[in-house]
DSSP file (Angstrom, degrees, kcal/mol; ACC not computed):
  #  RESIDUE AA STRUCTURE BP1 BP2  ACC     N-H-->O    O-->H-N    N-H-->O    O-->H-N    TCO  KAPPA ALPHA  PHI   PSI    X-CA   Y-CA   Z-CA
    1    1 A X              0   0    0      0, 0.0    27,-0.1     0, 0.0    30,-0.1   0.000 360.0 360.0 360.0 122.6   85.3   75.0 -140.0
    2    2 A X        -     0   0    0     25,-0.4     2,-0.4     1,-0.1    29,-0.1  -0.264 360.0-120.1 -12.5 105.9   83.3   74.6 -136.5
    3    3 A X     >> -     0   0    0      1,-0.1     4,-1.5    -2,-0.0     5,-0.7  -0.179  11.4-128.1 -38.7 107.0   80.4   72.1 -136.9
    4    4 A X  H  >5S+     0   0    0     -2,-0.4     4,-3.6     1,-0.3    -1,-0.1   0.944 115.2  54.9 -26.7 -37.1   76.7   73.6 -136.1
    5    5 A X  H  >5S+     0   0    0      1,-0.3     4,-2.8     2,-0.2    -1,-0.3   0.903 103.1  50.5 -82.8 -36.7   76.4   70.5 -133.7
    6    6 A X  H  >5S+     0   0    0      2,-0.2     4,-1.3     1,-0.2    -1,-0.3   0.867 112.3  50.2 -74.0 -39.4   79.6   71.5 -132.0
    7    7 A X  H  <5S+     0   0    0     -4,-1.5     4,-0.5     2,-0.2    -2,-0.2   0.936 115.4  44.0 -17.7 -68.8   77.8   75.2 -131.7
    8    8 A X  H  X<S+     0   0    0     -4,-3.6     4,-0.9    -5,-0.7    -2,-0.2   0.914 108.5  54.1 -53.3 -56.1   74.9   73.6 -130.3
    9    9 A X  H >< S+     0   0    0     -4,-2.8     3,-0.7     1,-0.2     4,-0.5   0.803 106.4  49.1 -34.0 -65.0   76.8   71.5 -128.2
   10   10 A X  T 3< S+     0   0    0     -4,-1.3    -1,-0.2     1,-0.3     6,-0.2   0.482 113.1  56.5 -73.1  -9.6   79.1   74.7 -126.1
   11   11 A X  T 34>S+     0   0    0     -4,-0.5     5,-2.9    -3,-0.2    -1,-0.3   0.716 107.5  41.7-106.2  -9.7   75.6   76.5 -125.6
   12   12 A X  T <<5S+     0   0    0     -4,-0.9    -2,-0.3    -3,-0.7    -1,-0.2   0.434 114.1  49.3 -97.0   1.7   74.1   73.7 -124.0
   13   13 A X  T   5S+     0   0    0     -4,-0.5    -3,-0.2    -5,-0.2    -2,-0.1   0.406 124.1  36.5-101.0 -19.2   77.3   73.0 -121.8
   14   14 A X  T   5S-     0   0    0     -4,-0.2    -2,-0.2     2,-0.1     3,-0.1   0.292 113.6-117.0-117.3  36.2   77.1   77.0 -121.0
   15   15 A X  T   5 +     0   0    0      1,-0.2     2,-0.3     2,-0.0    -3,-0.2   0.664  60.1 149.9  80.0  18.1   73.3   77.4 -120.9
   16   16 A X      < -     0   0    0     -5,-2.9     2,-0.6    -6,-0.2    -1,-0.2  -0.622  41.1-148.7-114.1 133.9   73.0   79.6 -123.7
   17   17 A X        -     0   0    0     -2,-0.3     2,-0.1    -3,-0.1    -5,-0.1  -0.599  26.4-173.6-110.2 112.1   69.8   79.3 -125.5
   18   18 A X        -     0   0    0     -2,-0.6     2,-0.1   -10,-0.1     5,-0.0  -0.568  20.7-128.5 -90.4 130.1   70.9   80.4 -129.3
   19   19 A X        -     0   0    0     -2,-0.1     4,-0.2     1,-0.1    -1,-0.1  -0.130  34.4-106.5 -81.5-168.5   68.5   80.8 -132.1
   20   20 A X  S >> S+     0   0    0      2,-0.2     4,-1.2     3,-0.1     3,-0.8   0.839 124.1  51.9-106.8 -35.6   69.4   79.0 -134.9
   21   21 A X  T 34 S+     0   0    0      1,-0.2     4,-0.5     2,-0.2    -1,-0.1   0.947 114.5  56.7 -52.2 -54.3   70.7   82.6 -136.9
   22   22 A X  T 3> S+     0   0    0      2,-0.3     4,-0.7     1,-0.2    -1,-0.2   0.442  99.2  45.9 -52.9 -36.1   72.4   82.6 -133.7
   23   23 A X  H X> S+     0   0    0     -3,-0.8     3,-2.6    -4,-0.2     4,-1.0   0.880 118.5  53.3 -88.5 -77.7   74.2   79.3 -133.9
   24   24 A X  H 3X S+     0   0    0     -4,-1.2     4,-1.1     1,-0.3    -2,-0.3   0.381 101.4  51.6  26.7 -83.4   75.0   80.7 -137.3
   25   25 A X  H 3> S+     0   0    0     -4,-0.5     4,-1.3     2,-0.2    -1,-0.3   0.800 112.5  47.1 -21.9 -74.0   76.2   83.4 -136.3
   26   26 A X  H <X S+     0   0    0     -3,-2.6     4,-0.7    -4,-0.7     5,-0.4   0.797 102.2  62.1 -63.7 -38.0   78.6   81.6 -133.8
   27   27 A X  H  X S+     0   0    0     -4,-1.0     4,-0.6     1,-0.2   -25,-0.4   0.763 104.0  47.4 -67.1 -38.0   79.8   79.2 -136.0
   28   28 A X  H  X S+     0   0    0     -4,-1.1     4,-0.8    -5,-0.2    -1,-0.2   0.870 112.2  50.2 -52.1 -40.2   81.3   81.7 -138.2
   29   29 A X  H  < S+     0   0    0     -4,-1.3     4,-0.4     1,-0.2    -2,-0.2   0.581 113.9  43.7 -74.0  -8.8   83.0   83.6 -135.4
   30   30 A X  H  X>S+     0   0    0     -4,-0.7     4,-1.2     2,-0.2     5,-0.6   0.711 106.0  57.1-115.2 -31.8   84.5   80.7 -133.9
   31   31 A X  H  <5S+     0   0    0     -4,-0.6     4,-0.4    -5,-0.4    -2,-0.2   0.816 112.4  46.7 -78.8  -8.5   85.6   79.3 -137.0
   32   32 A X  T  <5S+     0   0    0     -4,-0.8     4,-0.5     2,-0.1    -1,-0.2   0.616 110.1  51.7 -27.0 -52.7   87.4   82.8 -137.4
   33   33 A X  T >>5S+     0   0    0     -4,-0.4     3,-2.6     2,-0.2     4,-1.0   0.987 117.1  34.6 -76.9 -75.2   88.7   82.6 -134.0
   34   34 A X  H 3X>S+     0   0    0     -4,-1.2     4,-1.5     1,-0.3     5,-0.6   0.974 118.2  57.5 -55.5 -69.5   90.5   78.6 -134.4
   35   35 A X  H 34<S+     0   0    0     -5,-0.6     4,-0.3    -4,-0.4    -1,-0.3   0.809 109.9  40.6 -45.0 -18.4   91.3   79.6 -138.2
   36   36 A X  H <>5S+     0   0    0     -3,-2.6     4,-3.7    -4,-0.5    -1,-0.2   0.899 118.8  51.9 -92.4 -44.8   93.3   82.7 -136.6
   37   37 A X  H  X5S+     0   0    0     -4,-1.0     4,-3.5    -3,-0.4     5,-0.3   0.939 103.2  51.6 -26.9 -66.6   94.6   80.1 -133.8
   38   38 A X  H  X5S+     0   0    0     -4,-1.5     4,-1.9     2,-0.2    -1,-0.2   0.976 111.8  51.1 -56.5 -42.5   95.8   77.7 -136.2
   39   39 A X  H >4<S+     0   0    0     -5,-0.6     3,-3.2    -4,-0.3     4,-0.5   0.914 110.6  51.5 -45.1 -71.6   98.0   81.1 -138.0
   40   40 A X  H >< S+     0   0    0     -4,-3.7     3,-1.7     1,-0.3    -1,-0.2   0.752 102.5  52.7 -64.8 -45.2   99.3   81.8 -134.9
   41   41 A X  H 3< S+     0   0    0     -4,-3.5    -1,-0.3     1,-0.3    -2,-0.2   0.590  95.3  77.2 -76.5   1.8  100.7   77.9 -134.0
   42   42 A X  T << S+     0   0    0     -3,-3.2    -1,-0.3    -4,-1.9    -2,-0.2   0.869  78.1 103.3 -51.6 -51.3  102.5   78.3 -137.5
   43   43 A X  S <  S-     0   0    0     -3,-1.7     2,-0.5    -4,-0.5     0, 0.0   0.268  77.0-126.3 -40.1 159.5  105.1   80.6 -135.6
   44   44 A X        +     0   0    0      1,-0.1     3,-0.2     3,-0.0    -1,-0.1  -0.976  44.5 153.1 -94.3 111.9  108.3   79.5 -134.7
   45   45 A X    >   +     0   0    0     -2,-0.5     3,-1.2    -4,-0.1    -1,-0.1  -0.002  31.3 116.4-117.2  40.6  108.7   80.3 -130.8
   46   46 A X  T 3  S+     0   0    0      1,-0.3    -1,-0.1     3,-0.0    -3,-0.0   0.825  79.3  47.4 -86.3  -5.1  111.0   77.9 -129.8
   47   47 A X  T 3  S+     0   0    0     -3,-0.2     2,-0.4     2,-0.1    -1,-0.3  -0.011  85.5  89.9-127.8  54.7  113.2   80.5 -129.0
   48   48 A X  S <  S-     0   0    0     -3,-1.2     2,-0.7     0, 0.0    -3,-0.0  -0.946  72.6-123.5-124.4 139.4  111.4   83.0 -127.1
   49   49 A X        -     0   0    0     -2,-0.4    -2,-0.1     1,-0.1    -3,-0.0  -0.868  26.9-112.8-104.9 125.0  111.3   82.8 -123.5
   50   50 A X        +     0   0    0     -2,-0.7     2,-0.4     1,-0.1    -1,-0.1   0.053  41.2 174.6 -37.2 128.8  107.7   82.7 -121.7
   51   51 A X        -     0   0    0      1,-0.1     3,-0.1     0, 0.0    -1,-0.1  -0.921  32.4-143.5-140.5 149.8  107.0   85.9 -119.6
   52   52 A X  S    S+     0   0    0     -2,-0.4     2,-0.2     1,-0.1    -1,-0.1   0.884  88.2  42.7 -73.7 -34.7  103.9   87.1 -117.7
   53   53 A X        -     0   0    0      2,-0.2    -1,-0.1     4,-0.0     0, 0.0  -0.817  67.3-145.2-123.0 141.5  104.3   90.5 -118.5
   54   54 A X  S    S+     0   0    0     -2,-0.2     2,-0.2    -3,-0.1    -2,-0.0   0.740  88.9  56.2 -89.3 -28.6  105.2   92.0 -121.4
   55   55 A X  S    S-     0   0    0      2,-0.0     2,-1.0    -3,-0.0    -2,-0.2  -0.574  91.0-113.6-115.0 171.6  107.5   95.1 -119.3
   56   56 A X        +     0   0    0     -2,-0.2     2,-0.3     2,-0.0    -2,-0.0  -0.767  62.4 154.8-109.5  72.4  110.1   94.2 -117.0
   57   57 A X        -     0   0    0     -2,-1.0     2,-0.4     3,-0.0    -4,-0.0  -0.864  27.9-153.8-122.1 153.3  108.2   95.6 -113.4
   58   58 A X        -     0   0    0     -2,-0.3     2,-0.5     3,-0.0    -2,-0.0  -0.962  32.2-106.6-114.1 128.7  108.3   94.9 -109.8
   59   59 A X        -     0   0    0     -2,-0.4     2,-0.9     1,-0.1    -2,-0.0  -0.518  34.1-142.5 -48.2 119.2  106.0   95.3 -107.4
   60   60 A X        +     0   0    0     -2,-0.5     2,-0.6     1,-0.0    -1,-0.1  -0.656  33.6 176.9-111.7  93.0  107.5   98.2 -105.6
   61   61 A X        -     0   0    0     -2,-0.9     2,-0.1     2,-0.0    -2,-0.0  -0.823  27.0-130.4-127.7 154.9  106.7   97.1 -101.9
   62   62 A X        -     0   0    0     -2,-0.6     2,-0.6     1,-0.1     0, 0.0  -0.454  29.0-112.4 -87.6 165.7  107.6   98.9  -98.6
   63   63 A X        -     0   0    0     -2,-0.1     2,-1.1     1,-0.1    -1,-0.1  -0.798  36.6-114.7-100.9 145.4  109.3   96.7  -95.6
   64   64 A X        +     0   0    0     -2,-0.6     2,-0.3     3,-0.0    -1,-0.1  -0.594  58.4 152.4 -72.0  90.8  106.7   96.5  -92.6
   65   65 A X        -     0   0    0     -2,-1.1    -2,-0.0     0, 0.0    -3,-0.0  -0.993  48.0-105.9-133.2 108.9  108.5   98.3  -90.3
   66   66 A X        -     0   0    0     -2,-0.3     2,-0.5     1,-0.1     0, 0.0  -0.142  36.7-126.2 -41.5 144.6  106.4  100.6  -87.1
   67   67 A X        -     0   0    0      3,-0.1     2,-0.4     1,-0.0     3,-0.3  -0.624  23.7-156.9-105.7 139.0  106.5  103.9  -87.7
   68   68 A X        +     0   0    0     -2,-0.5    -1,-0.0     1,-0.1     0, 0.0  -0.758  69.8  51.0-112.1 154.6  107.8  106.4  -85.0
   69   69 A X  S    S+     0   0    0     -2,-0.4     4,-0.2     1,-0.1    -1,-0.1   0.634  88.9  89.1  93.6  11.5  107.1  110.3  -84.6
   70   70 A X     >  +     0   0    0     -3,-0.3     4,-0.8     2,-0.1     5,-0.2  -0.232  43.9 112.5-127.0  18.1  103.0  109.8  -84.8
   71   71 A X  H  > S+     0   0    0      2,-0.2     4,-2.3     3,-0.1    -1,-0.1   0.865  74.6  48.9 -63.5 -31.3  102.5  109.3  -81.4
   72   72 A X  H  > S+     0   0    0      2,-0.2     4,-1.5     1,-0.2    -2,-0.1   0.922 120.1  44.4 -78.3 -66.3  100.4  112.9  -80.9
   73   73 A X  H  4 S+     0   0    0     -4,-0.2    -1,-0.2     1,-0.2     4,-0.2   0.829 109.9  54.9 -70.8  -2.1   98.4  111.6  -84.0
   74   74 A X  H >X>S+     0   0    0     -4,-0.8     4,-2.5     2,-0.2     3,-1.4   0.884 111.1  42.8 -70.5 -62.8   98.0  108.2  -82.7
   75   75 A X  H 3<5S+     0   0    0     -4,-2.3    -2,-0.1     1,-0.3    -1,-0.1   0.386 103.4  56.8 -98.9  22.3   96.6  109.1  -79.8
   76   76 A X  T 3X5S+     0   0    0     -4,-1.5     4,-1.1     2,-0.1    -1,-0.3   0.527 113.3  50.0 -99.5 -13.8   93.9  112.0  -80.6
   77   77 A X  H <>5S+     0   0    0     -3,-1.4     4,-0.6     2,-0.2    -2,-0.3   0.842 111.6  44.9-116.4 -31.0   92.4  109.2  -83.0
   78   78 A X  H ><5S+     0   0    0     -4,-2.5     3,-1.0     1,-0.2    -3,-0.2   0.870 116.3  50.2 -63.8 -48.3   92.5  106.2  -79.8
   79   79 A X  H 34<S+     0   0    0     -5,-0.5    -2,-0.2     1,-0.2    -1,-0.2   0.978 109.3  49.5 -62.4 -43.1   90.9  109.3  -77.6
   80   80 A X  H 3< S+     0   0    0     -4,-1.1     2,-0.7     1,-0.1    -1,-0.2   0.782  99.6  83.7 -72.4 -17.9   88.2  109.7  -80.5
   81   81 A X  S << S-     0   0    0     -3,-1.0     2,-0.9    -4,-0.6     9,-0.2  -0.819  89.5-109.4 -89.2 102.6   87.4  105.8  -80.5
   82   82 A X  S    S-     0   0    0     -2,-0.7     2,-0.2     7,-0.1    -1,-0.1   0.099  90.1 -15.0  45.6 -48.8   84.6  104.0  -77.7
   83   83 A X        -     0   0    0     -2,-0.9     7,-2.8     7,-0.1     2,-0.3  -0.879  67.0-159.2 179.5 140.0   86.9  102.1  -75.5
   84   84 A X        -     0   0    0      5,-0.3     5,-0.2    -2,-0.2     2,-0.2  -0.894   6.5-162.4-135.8-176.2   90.7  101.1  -75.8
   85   85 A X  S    S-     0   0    0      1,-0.4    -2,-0.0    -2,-0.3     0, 0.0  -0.815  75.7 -15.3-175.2 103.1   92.8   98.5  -74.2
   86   86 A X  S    S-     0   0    0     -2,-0.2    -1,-0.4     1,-0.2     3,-0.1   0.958 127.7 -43.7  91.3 103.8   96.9   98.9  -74.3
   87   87 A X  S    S+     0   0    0      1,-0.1     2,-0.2    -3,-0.1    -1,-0.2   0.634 120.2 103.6  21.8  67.3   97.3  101.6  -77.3
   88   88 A X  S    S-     0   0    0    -10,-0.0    -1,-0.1     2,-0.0    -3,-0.1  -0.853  82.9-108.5-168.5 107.9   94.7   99.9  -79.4
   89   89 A X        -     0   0    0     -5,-0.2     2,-0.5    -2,-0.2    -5,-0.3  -0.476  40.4-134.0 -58.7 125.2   90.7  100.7  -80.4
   90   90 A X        -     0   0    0     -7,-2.8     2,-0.2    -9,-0.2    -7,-0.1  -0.944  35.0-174.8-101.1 105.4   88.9   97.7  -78.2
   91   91 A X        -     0   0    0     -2,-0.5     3,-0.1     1,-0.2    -7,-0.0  -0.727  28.5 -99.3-105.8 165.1   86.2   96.3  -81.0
   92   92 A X        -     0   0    0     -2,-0.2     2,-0.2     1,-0.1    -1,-0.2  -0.166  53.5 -86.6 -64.7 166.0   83.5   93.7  -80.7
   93   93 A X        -     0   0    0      1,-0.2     3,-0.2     3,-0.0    -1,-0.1  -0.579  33.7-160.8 -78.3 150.4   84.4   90.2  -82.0
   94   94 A X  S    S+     0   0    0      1,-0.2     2,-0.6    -2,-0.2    -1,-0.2   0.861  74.5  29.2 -92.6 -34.1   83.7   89.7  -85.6
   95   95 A X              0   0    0      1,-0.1    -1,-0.2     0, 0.0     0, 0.0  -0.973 360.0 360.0-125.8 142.1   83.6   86.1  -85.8
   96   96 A X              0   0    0     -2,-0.6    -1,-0.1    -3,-0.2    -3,-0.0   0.156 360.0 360.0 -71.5 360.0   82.5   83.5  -82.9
């Protein structure tokens, strides 16, 4: 079981100002929490291997290749922009 002072203590290291039902309160739920902890480090896992993900997925990603056959839409949307400069929209600088 979770000490009151050790309550007190994690709301004054996170700022929390806790009434004393409050501390209460917490000190049951956290001694809940570690008591379910402690269940849990009972297991045997020594032979399960650590994963990140539960499902076997990959990021599905495309290879960064220029695309050809867009030239007609490429260049109504550079005609639609302020000012361009080699097949490119010419913007101000953003950082100095």
């Amino acid at each position: 079981m979770i000490k009151k002072e050790e309550v007190e203590k994690i709301a004054q290291l996170a700022r929390l100002g806790l009434s004393s039902e409050e501390v209460t309160k917490l000190q049951t739920e956290l001694s809940k929490i570690f008591g379910y902890i402690d269940k849990l480090k009972e297991l045997k896992t020594d032979k399960v291997e650590p994963v990140s993900h539960p499902f076997n997925i990959r990021n599905v990603m495309r290879p960064d290749a220029k695309r050809s056959g867009k030239r007609a839409e490429s260049s109504k949307l550079l005609e639609a922009g302020p000012t361009t400069k080699d097949q490119y929209l010419k913007v101000k600088a953003v950082l100095k």
